[in-house]
C-alpha positions in Angstrom: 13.2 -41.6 -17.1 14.0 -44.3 -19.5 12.2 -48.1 -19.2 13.3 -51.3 -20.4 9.3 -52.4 -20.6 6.8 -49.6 -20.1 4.1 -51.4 -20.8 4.8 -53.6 -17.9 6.6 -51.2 -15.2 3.7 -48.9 -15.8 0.5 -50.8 -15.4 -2.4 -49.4 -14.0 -3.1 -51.3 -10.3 -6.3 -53.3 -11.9 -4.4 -54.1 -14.6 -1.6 -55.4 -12.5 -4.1 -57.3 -10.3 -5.6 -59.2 -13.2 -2.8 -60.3 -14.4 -1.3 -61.8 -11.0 -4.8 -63.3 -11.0 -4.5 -64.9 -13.9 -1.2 -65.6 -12.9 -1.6 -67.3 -9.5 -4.4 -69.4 -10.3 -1.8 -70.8 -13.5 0.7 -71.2 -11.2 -1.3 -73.5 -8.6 -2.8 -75.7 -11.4 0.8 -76.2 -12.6 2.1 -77.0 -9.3 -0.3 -79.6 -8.2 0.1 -81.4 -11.5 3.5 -81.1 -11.5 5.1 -80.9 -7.9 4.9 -83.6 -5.5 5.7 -81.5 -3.1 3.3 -79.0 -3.4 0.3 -81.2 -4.5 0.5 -82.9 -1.0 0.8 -79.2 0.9 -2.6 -78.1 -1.1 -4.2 -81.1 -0.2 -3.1 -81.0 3.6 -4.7 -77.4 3.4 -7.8 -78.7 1.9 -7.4 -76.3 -1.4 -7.8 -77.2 -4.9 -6.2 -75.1 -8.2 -10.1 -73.8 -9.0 -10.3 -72.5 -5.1 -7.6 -69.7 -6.0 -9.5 -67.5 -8.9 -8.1 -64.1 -8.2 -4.6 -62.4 -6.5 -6.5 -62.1 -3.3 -7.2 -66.0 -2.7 -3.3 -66.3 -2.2 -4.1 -66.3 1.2 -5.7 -69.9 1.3 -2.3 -70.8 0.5 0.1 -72.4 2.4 3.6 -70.9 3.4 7.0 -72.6 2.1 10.3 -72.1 4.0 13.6 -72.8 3.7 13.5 -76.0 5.9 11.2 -77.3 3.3 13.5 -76.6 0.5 16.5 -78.4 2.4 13.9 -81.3 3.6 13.6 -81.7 0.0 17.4 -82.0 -1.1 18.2 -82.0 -3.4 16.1 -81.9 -6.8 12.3 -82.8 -4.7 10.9 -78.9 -4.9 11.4 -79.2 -8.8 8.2 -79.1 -10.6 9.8 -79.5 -14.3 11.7 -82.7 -15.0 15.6 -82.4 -15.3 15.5 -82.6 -19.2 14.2 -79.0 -19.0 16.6 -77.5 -16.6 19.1 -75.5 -18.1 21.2 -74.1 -14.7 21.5 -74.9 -11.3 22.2 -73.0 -8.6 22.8 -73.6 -4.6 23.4 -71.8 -1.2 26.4 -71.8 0.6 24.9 -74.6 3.1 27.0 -73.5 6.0 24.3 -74.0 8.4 23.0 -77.1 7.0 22.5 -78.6 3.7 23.0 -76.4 0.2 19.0 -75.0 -1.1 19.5 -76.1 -5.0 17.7 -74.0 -7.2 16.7 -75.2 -11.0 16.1 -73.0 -13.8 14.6 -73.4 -17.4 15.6 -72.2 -20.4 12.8 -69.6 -19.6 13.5 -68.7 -16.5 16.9 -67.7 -17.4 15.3 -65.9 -20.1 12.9 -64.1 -17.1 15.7 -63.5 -14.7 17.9 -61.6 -17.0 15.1 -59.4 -18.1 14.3 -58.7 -14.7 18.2 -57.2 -14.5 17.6 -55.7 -17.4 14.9 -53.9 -15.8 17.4 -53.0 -12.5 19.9 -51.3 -14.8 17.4 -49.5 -17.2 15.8 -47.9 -13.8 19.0 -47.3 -12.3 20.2 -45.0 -15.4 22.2 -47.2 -17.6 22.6 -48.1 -21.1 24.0 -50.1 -24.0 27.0 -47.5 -24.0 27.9 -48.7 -20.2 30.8 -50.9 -20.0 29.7 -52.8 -15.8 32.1 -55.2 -14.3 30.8 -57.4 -11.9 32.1 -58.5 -8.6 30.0 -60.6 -7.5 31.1 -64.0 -7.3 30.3 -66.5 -10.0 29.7 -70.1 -9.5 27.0 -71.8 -7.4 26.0 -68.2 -6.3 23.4 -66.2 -8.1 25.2 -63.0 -7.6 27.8 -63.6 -10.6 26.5 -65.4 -13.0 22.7 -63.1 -12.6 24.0 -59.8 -13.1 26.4 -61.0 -16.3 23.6 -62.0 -17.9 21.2 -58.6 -17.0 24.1 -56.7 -18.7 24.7 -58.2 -21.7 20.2 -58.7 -22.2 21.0 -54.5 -21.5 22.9 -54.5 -24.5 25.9 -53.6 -22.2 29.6 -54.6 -22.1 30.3 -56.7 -18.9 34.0 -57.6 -17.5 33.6 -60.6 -15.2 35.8 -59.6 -12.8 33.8 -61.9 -10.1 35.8 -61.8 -6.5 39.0 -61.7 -5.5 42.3 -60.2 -7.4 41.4 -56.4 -6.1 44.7 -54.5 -7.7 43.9 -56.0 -10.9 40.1 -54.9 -10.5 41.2 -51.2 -9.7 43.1 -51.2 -12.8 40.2 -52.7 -15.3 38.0 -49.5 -13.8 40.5 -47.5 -14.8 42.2 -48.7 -18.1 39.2 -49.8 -19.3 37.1 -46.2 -18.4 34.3 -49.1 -16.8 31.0 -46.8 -16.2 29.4 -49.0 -13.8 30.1 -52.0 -10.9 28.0 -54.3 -9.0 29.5 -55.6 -6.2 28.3 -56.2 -2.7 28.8 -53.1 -0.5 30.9 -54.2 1.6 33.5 -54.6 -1.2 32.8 -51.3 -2.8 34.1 -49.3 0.3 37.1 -51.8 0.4 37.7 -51.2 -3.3 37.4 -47.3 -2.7 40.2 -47.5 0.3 42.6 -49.5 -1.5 42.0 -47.0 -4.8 43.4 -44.4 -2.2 45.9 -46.5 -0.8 47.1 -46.8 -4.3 47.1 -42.9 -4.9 44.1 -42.9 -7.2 41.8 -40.2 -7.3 37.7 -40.7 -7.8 38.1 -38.3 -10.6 40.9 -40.5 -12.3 38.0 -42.9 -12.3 34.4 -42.8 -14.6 32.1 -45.3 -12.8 28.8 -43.7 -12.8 26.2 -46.3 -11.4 26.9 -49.1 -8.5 24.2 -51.7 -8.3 25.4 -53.0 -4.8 23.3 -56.0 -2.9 24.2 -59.4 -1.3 23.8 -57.5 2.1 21.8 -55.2 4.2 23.4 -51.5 4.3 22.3 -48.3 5.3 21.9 -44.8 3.9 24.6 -43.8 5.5 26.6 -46.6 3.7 25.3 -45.3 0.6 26.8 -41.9 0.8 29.9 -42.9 2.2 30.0 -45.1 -0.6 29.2 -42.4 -3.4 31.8 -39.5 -1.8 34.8 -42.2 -2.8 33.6 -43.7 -6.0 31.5 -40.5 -7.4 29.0 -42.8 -8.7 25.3 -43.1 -8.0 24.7 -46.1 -5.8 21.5 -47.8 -5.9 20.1 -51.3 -4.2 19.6 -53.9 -6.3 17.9 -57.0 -4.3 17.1 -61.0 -4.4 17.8 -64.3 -3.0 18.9 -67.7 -4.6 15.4 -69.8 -4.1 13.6 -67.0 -5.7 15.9 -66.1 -8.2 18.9 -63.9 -7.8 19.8 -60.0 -7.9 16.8 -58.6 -9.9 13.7 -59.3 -8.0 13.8 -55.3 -6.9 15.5 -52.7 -7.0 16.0 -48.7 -6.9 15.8 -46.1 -9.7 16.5 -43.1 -10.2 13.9 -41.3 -7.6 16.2 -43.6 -4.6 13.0 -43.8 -2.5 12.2 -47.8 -2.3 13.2 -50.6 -4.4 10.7 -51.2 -7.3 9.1 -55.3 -7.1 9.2 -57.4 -10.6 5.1 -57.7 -9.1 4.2 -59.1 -12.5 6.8 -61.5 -12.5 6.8 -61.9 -8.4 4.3 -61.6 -5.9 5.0 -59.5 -2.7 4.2 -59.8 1.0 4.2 -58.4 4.2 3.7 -60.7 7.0 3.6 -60.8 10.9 6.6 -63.2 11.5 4.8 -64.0 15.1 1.2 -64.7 14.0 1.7 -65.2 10.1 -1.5 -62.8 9.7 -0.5 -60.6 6.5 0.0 -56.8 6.9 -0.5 -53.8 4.5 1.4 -52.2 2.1 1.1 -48.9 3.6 4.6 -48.6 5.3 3.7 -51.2 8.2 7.5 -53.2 9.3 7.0 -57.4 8.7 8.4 -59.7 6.9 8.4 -60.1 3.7 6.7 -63.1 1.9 7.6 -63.8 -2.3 5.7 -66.2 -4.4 7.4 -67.0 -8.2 4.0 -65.9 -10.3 5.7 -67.0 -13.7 8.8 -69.5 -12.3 9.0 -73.1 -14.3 12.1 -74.6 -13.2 11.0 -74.7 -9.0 8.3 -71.9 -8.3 7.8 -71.6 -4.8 4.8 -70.1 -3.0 4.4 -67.9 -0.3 7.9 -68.2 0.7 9.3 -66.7 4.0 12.4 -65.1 3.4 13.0 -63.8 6.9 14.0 -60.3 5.6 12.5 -57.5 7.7 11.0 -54.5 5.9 8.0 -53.1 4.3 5.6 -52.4 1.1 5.0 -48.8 -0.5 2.1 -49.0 -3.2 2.3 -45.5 -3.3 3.2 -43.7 -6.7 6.7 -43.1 -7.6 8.0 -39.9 -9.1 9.6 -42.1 -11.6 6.4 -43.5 -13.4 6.6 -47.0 -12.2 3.5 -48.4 -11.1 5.5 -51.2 -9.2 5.1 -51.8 -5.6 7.9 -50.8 -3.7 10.1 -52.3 -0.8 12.3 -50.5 2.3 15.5 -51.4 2.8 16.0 -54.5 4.6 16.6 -53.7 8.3 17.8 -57.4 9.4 16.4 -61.0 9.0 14.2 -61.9 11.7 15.9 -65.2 12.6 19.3 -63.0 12.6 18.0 -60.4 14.6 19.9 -60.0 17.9 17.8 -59.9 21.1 20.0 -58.3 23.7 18.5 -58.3 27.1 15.5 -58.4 25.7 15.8 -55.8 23.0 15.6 -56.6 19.4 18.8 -55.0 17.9 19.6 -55.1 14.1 23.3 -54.9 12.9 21.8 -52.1 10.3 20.7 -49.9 13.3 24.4 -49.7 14.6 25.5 -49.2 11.3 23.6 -46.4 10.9 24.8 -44.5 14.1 28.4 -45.1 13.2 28.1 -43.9 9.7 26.1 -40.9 11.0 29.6 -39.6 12.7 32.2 -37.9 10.8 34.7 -40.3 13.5 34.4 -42.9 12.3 35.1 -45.6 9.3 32.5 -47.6 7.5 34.2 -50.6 9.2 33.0 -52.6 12.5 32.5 -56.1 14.0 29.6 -56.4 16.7 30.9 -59.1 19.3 27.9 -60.6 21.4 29.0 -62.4 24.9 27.1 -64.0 27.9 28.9 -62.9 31.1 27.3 -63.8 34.6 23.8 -64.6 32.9 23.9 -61.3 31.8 24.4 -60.4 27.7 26.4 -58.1 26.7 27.5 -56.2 23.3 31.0 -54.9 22.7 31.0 -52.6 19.1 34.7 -52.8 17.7 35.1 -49.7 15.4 37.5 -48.3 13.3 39.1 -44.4 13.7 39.6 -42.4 10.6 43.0 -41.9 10.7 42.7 -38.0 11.5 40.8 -38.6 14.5 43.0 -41.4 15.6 45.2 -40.1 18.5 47.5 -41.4 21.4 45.6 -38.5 23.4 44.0 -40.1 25.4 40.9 -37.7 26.8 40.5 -37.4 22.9 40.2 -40.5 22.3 37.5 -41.4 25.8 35.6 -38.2 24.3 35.0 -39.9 20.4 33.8 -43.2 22.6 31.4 -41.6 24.9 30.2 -40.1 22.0 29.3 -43.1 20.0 28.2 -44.5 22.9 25.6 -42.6 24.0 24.2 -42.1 20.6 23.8 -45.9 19.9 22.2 -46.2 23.5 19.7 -43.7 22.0 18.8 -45.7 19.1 18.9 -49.8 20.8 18.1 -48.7 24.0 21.3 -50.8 25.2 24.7 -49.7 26.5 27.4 -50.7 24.7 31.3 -51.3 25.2 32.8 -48.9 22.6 36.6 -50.7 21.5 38.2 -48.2 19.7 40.3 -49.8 16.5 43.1 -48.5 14.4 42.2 -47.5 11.1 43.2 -50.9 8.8 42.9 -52.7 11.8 39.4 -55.1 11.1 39.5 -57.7 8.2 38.2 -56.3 5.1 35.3 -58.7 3.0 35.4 -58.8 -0.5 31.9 -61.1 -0.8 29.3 -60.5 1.5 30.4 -59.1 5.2 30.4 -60.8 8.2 29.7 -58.0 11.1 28.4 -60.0 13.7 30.6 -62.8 16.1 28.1 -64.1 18.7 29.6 -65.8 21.1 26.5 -66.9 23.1 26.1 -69.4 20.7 29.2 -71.5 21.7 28.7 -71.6 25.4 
């Protein structure tokens, strides 16, 4: 195993502890001095900087949420003036106003060390040549990974979104070693590689560092048979920082949390009463231990998983995170179920059937709700045989009820048939929220 800091991704636990110490009680003092915002929510809590001495006072804290950042909007969460900012960056805003997130000189400095980190642990090098897919701009996705690379010592070809022939051909003509790109994207850039009659073996990508969305390990095989690379998880969100808060090595068993740089969580998203890192499911809680630009404490990010602090084969001393199964304000309560798009995922990828490829459409029909799964064929199970056909959809269909607990309509598709994504996908089409 190689390391990009050692010194760091191996600390001892007390060691580790000390320093988010430290850490935390810096972080407070600088808030309250320099944040509105946050001096006002410590003082509503009744907490002063010299209450939090130690990693485990972060509990006297107050939570911070995403309403508060777009209450805010758009430069009031800032706790360094705007002479010091060096970058912004913003969500989407399509359910409400854009979060804007500032960054220092620093934390740029911060955030693409963190990447640097990522790549190290996922295998790569100053040899690799990456391009990156995600898209550039206002998103983190972009414009974070470019500069991981290049602090790697790497070659990067920012390929951002878009343009997918010309993409294809880069990876090839240019012998590219490594691609990060959402998912979703990778298995539509491996079907239209076949489309155009290129082989995997035509190709030398080695390492994927894929994020942006949840997917499955399923996905992640899927995704390695028709790219012959190693795919690993990279993680992060724009009000924390970006791709690079965690991610997977080489051992592929958790995602390995920047801990020194960013404190993790695990949360009851009912009660807010904090849960332990021993595998227990919650959701998962950040705060910024070293962030100038707009730190944030405690924030809910809504992503359902949980916290390993057990050792990993690869040295790291990091706590580690699950996958993400879902966010708990996108989780889908079915007739009373909770049902994550991940857990259908898994089912369909778990049959050799099916494609990687299908839209969950949610209705409301006489009070009642209902769930129809639209899935793509492979094209050598597809048939006009019509008991052949009934037999692949009662067979999805009563696996899935065995995982959600729900019956399903299965709607066979034609292979091609569903709209590809090249960003981040869009699986879900609830309709309950239009009536």
């Amino acid at each position: 195993m190689t390391f990009w800091n050692q010194t760091k991704e191996c600390m001892s636990r007390d060691e580790m502890t000390f320093l988010q110490g430290k850490r935390l009680h810096k972080l407070v003092e600088y808030v309250y001095h320099n944040s509105g915002f946050y001096r006002n929510k410590l003082q509503a809590a009744g907490v002063l900087p010299d209450d939090i001495r130690e990693i485990g006072d972060i509990v006297k804290l107050p939570f911070t949420t995403k309403q508060d950042l777009r209450d805010n909007y758009p430069f009031g969460m800032f706790s360094a003036p705007m002479s010091e900012m060096v970058r912004i960056h913003a969500s989407s805003g399509t359910t409400g106003k854009p979060t804007i997130v500032g960054y220092t000189r620093r934390d740029i400095e911060m955030w693409s060390e963190m990447i640097a980190r990522c790549l190290t642990a996922m295998g790569a090098d100053r040899n690799d040549i990456f391009t990156v897919a995600y898209g550039y701009g206002l998103f983190t996705g972009g414009l974070g990974m470019h500069y991981g690379v290049e602090n790697l010592g790497a070659t990067v070809i920012p390929m951002s979104t878009g343009n997918t022939e010309k993409h294809i051909r880069l990876i090839h003509d240019c012998q590219t070693t490594g691609i990060a790109c959402t998912p979703s994207y990778a298995l539509y850039l491996a079907e239209t590689m076949k489309k155009e009659g290129i082989d995997r073996s035509e190709i030398h990508l080695r390492i994927g560092a894929f994020g942006g969305e949840p997917w499955t390990e399923n996905m992640r095989k899927e995704i390695e048979r028709n790219l012959g690379l190693d795919a690993y998880n990279i993680y992060g969100l724009s009000e924390i920082m970006g791709p690079g808060v965690s991610c997977e090595c080489e051992a592929k068993d958790g995602s390995h949390i920047w801990e020194d740089h960013i404190y993790p969580e695990i949360i009851d998203p009912e009660t807010t009463k904090r849960l332990p890192n021993d595998g227990t499911r919650g959701e998962l809680v950040f705060t910024t231990l070293t962030k100038e630009g707009m730190p944030l404490i405690r924030y809910r990010t809504h992503d359902i998983c949980s916290l390993i602090d057990k050792p990993c084969s690869c040295g790291r001393t990091a706590v580690r995170m699950t996958r993400i199964l879902g966010r708990s304000d996108d989780m889908l309560i079915i007739r009373g179920i909770n049902v994550f798009p991940s857990q259908v995922e898994s089912v369909i990828l778990s049959l050799k059937e099916f494609e990687p490829q299908y839209r969950l459409v949610i209705d409301r029909v006489a009070n009642l709700d209902t769930m129809e799964v639209q899935v793509e064929v492979r094209p050598e199970y597809y048939s006009d045989e019509m008991g052949r056909m009934l037999a692949i959809q009662k067979k999805l269909e009563e696996k899935l009820k065995s995982v959600i607990s729900i019956k399903a309509k299965i709607r066979l598709m034609e292979p091609g048939s569903l709209e590809r994504s090249v960003g981040k996908s869009n699986r879900v089409q609830d309709n309950r929220k239009l009536q």
